[in-house]
C-alpha positions in Angstrom: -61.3 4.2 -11.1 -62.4 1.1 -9.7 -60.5 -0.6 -6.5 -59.7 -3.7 -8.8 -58.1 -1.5 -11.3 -56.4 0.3 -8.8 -55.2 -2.7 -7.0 -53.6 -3.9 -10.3 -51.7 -0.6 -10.8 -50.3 -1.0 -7.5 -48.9 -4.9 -8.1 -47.8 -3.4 -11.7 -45.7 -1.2 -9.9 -44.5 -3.1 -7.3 -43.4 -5.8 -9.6 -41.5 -3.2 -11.5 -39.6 -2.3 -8.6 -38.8 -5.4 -7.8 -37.5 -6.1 -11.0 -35.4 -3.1 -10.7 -34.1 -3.7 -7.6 -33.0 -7.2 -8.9 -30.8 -5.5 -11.8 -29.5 -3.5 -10.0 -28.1 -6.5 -7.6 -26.9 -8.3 -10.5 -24.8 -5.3 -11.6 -23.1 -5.1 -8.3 -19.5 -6.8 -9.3 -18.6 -9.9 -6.8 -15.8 -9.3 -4.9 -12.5 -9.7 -6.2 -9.7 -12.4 -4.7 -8.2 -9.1 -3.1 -11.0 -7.7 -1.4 -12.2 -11.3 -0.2 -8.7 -11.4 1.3 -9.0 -7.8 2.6 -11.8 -8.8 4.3 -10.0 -11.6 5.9 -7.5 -10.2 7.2 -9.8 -7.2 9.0 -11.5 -10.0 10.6 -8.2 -12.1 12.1 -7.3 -10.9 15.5 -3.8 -11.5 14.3 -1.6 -8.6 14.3 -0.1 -6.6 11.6 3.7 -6.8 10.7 4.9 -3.8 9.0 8.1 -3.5 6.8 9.1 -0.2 6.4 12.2 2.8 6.7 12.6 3.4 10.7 15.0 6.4 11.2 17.1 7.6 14.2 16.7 10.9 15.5 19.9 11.8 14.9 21.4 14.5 12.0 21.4 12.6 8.7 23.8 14.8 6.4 23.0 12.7 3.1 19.3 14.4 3.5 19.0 15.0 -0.1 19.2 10.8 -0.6 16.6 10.4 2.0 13.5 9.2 0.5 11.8 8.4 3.9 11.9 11.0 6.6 10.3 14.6 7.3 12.5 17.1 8.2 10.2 19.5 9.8 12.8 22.3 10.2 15.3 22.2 8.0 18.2 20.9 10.6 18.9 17.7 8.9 16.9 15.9 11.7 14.1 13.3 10.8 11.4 14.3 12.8 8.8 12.0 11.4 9.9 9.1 9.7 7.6 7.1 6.7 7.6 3.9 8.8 5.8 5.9 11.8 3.6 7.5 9.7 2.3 3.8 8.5 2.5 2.6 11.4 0.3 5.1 12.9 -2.3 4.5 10.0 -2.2 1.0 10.3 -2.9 1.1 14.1 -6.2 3.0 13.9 -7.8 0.0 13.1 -7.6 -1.4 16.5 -4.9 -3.9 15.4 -1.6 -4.7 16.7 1.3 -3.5 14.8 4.7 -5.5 14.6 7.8 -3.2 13.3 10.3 -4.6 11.2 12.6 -1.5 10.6 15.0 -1.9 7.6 17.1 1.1 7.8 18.5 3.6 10.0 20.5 5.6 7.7 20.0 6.6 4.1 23.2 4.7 3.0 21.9 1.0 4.0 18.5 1.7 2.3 19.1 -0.3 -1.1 16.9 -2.5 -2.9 18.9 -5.7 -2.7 19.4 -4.6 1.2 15.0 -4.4 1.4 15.1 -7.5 -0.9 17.2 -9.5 1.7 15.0 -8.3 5.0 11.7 -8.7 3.6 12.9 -12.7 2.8 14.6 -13.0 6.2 10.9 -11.8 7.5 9.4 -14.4 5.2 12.0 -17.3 6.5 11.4 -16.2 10.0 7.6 -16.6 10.1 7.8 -19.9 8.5 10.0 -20.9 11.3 7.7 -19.8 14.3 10.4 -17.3 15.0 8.1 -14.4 14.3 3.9 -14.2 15.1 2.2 -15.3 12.6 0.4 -12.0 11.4 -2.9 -11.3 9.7 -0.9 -9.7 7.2 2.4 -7.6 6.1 2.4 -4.3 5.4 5.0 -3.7 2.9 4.8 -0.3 2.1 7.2 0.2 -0.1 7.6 0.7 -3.7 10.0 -0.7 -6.2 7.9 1.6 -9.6 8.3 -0.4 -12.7 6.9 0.9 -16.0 5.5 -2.0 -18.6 8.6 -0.3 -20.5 10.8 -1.2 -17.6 9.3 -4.6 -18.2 9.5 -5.2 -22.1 13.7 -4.1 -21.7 13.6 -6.8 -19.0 11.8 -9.7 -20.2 11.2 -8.9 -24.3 8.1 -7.4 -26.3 6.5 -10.2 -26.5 4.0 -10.1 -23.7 2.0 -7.3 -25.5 1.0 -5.3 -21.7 -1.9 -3.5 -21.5 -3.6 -1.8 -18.2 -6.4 -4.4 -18.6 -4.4 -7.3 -18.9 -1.4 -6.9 -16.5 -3.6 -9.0 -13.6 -3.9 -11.7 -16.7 -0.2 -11.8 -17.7 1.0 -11.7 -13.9 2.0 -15.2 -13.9 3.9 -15.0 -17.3 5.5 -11.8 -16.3 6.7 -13.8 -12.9 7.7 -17.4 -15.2 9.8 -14.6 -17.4 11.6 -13.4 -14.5 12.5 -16.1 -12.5 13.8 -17.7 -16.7 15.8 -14.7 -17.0 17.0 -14.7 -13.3 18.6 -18.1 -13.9 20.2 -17.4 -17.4 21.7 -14.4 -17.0 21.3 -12.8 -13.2 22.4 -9.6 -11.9 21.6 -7.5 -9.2 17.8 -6.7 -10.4 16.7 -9.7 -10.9 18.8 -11.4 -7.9 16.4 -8.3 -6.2 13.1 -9.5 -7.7 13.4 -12.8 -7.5 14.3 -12.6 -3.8 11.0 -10.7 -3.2 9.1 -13.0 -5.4 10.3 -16.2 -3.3 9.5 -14.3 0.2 6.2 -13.5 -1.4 5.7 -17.4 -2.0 6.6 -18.8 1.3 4.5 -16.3 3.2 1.2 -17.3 0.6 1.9 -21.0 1.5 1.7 -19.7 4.9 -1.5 -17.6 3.7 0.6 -14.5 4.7 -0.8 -12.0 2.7 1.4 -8.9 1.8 0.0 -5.9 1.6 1.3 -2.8 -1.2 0.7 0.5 -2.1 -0.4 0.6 -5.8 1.9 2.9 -6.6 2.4 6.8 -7.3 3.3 7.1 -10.8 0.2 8.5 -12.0 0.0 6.0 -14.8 -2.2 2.9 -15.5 1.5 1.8 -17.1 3.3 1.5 -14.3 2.9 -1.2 -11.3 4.6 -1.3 -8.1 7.1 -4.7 -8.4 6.2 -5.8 -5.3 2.2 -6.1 -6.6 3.2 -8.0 -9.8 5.6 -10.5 -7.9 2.2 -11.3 -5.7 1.1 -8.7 -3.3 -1.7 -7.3 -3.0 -1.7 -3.0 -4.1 -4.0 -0.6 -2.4 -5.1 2.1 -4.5 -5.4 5.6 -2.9 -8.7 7.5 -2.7 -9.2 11.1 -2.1 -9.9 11.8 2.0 -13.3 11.6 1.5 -12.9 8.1 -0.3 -14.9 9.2 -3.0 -12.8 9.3 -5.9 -9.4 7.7 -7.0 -6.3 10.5 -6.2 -4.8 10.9 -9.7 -0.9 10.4 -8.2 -2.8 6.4 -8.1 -1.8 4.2 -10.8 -5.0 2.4 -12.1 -4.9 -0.9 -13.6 -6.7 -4.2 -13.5 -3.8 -5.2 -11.1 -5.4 -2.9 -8.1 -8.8 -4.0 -7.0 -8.5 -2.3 -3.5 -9.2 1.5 -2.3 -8.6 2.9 0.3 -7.9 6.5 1.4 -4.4 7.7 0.7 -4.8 11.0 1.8 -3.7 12.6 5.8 -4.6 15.9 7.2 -2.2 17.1 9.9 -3.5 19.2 12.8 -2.3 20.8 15.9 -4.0 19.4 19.5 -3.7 20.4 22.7 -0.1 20.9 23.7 0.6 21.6 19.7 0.9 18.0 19.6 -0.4 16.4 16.0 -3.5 15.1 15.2 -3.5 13.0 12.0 -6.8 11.1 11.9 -8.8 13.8 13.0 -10.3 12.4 16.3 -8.7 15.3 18.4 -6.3 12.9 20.1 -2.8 13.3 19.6 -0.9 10.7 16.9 2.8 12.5 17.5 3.5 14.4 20.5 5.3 17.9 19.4 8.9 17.1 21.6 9.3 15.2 18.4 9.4 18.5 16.1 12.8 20.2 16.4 11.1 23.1 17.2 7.7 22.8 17.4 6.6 24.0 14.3 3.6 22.7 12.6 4.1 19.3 10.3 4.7 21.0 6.6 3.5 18.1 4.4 7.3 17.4 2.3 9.3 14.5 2.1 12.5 14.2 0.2 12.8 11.3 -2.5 15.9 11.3 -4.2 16.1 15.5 -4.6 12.4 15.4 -5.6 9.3 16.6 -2.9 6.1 15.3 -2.9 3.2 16.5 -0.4 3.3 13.4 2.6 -0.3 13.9 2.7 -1.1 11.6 -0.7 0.0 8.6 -1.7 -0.7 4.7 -2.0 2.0 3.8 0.6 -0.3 5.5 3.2 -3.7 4.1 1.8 -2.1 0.3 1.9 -1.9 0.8 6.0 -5.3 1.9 6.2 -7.2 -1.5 4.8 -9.0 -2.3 7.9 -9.7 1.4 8.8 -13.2 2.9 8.9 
């Protein structure tokens, strides 16, 4: 074969790769509003502000209520509350973390009472009474099925998994319609969270959500369809989407939602696996390895999954 033929081969193929390469970096999606603001927030050297359940350690006898503590042992103790759990994700990405605790007993922790804080936050910023943060982690969340919605707001809105993010501003017009014609506590409690949610975008505040854990592409966490922004929760190897996750066009963001506990030295606990310890043992009652249970409302779930722990984790590695 002759060097000319040859040669041609050659710019044949190259041009075919090229071409290739050049479909396949027109398939890559742009970025979504979400993940630009993601981004944004991991590059401000503004700290976090995290809203969450911060428990005494102290015996809590209404333990079956609790839907936010680990009772390691059995003894009625919290030993490791949700709020440091978040808080502890959240710090491994080298940001400061501000904590706004909202309940020290299981009987204050209602949704009206969350409602009222999370504005109070909102008002407080706006005030230069509180840092301005990079974001709020509001991990915490208020399930609400497209069911939950139609009983709500009427059957006219026609909800589908790929048109929530599309209908979000109807859904919101609907609420705050129905709030002023005939309120109650519900929607006194959503539209509260929807105005604190506006203040702190005017402030470009964003507020950060977990997705949800309903395992269903009908159901949205209130918070995400009143304006925040849901995190997804991704197997701990971040390569595929944990099935607790709910999946609609409403979450754009992934992160992992899943923590490994270990013992260190000193039988302290490791969660991030760096071999440094994240919560010394003298918190355990008695020492005993973390067992991965919460209690929610009489119901377990492993503490090791879930969207309220991959939210924390935006800016981590």
């Amino acid at each position: 074969m002759s060097s000319s033929a040859l040669t041609k081969i050659f710019m044949a193929a190259t041009l075919g790769l090229a071409l290739a390469g050049t479909a396949l970096a027109s398939e890559s999606p742009d970025p979504t509003e979400h993940q630009k603001t993601v981004q944004q927030i991991c590059n401000s050297p503004a700290p976090f502000l995290q809203l969450d359940h911060f428990y005494l350690k102290k015996p809590d006898y209404g333990i079956q209520a609790l839907d936010a503590a680990v009772d390691i042992d059995g003894d009625l103790i919290p030993d490791i509350g949700h709020g440091d759990m978040v808080e502890k994700i959240a710090s491994f990405s080298g940001k400061k973390v501000i904590t706004y605790g909202i309940s020290q007993s299981h009987l204050d922790m209602t949704a009206n009472m969350i409602a009222d804080q999370f504005f109070d936050i909102a008002q407080k910023i706006e005030n230069g009474e509180i840092e301005k943060p990079a974001a709020i982690i509001f991990s915490i969340s208020f399930p609400f099925s497209f069911k939950a919605i139609y009983q709500l707001l009427g059957t006219d809105l026609h909800l589908t998994p790929e048109n929530i993010l599309d209908k979000q501003n109807e859904i919101i017009e609907k609420i705050i319609e129905t709030h002023e014609k005939n309120p109650n506590q519900y929607t006194q409690m959503v539209s509260k969270i929807h105005k604190a949610i506006t203040i702190l975008k005017a402030m470009k505040v964003p507020v950060i959500t977990g997705a949800g854990n309903d395992s269903s592409p009908n159901h949205v966490n209130m918070a995400a369809l009143l304006g925040a922004i849901p995190v997804g929760a991704l197997s701990h190897d971040g390569k595929k989407k944990l099935s607790i996750s709910n999946i609609n066009n409403l979450t754009s963001v992934y992160k992992v939602g899943e923590v490994f506990s270990r013992r260190v030295a000193n039988d302290d606990i490791d969660i991030n696996n760096d071999e440094k310890a994240d919560f010394p043992s003298r918190i355990l009652s008695n020492k005993r390895m973390i067992i991965d249970i919460f209690y929610n409302n009489q119901t377990t779930f492993p503490l090791n999954q879930g969207t309220s722990l991959a939210a924390p984790a935006i800016c981590n590695r």
